[in-house]
C-alpha positions in Angstrom: 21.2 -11.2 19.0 17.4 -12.2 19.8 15.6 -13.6 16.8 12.4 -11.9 16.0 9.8 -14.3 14.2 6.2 -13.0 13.5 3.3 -14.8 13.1 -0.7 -14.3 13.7 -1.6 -13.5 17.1 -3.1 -16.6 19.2 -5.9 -16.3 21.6 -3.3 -17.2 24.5 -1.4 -14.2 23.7 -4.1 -11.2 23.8 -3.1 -10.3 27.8 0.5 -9.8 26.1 -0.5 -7.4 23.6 -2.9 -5.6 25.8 -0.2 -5.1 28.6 2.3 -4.0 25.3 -0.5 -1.7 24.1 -1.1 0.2 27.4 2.9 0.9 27.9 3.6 1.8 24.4 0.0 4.7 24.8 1.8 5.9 27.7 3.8 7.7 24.7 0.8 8.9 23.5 -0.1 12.7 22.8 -3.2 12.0 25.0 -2.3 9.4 27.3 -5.1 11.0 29.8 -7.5 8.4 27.8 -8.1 4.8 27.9 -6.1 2.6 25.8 -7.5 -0.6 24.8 -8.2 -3.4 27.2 -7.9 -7.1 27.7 -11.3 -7.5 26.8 -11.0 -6.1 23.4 -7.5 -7.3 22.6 -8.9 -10.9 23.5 -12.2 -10.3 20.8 -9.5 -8.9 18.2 -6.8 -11.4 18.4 -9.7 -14.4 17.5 -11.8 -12.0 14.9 -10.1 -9.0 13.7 -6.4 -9.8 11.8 -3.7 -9.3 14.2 -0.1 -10.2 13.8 2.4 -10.2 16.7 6.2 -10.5 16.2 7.7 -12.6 19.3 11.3 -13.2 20.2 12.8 -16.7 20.8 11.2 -17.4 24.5 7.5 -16.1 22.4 7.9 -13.0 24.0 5.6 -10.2 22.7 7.4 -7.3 21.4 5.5 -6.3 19.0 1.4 -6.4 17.4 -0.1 -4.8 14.5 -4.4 -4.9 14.1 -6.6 -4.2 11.3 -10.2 -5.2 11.3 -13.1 -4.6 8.9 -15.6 -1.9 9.0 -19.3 -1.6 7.6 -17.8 -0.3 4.1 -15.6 -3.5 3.4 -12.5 -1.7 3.9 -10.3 -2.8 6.6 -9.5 -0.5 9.4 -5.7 -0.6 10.2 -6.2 0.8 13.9 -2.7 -0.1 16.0 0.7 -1.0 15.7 3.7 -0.8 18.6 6.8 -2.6 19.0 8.5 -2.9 23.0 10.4 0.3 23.4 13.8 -2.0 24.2 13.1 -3.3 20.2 12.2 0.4 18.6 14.4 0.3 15.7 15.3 -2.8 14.4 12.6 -2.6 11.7 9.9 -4.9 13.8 7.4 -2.5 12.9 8.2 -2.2 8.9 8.1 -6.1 9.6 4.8 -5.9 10.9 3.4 -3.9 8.4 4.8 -6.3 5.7 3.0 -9.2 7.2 -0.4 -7.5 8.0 -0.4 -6.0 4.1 0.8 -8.9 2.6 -2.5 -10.9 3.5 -4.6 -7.9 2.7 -2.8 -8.1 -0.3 -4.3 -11.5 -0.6 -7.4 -10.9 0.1 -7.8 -7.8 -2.4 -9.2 -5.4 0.0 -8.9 -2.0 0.6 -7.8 -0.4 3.7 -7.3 2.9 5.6 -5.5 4.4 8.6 -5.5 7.6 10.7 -2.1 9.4 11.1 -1.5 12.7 13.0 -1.0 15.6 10.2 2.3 16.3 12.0 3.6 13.0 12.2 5.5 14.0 8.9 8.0 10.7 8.7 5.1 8.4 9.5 2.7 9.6 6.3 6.2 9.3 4.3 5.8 5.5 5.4 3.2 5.3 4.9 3.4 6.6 1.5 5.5 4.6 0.1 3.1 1.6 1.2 0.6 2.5 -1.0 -1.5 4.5 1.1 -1.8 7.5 -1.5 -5.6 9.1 -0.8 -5.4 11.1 1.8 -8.2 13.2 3.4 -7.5 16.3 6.4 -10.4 15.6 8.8 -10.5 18.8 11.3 -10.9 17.1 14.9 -11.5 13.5 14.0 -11.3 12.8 17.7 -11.7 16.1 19.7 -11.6 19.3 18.6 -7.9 19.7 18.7 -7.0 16.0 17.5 -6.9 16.8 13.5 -6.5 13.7 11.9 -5.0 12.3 7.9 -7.5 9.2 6.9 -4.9 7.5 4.4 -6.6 5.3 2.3 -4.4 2.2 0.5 -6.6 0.7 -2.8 -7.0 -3.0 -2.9 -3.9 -4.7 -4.6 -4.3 -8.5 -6.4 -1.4 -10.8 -4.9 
């Protein structure tokens, strides 16, 4: 069984995540469009708060992001796990670790979720992330969008 330790991204491995990133979009409802690239993946892993989970050769098979926006919140924008780990908890894991040092850092934060996407706003739920907001074609017209917002928590 491969151990799966997770830890803050590094600068080194930003060409990991980006590569993990554009297989895991290939998934996506609109794959058509351009995932993020190296070139943002490398700005995010040194300024945004990024956590990666790695296996025991620091493999990448997993990364979480969240960065702040003008309003102080932080913007939780991506998380995927390596289709071969899907369902061994990696990204609950991920979560854990990404809201834990929001947690410590009182701030509030919010996420976008597909209105459909019934078992991830459960999740996402039960993480605290109780306001919710229907935005009507947040990306195009036919990309409706739940803005879930999580209050700031004291550690």
């Amino acid at each position: 069984m491969t151990r799966i330790n997770f830890r803050r991204a590094r600068i080194s491995d930003f060409l990991d995540i980006a590569s993990l990133d554009r297989d895991a979009w290939k998934e996506n409802n609109n794959c058509e469009y351009i995932p993020d690239g190296e070139h943002v993946w490398r700005i995010w892993v040194e300024y945004a708060l990024v956590f990666c989970a790695v296996d025991d050769k620091e493999k990448v098979v997993g990364a979480i992001l969240s960065f702040p926006s003008l309003n102080g919140m932080h913007c939780i924008h991506k998380v995927f796990v390596d289709r071969s780990m899907r369902g061994e908890s990696i990204g609950s894991n991920l979560f854990d670790h990404l809201l834990n040092e929001i947690d410590q850092n009182e701030i509030t934060c919010f996420l976008t979720v597909d209105p459909s996407n019934a078992s991830a706003i459960r999740l996402y739920e039960k993480w605290g992330f109780l306001d919710k907001q229907f935005i009507k074609g947040f990306y195009r017209c036919d990309e409706d969008r739940y803005l879930l917002i999580r209050n700031a928590r004291c550690a």
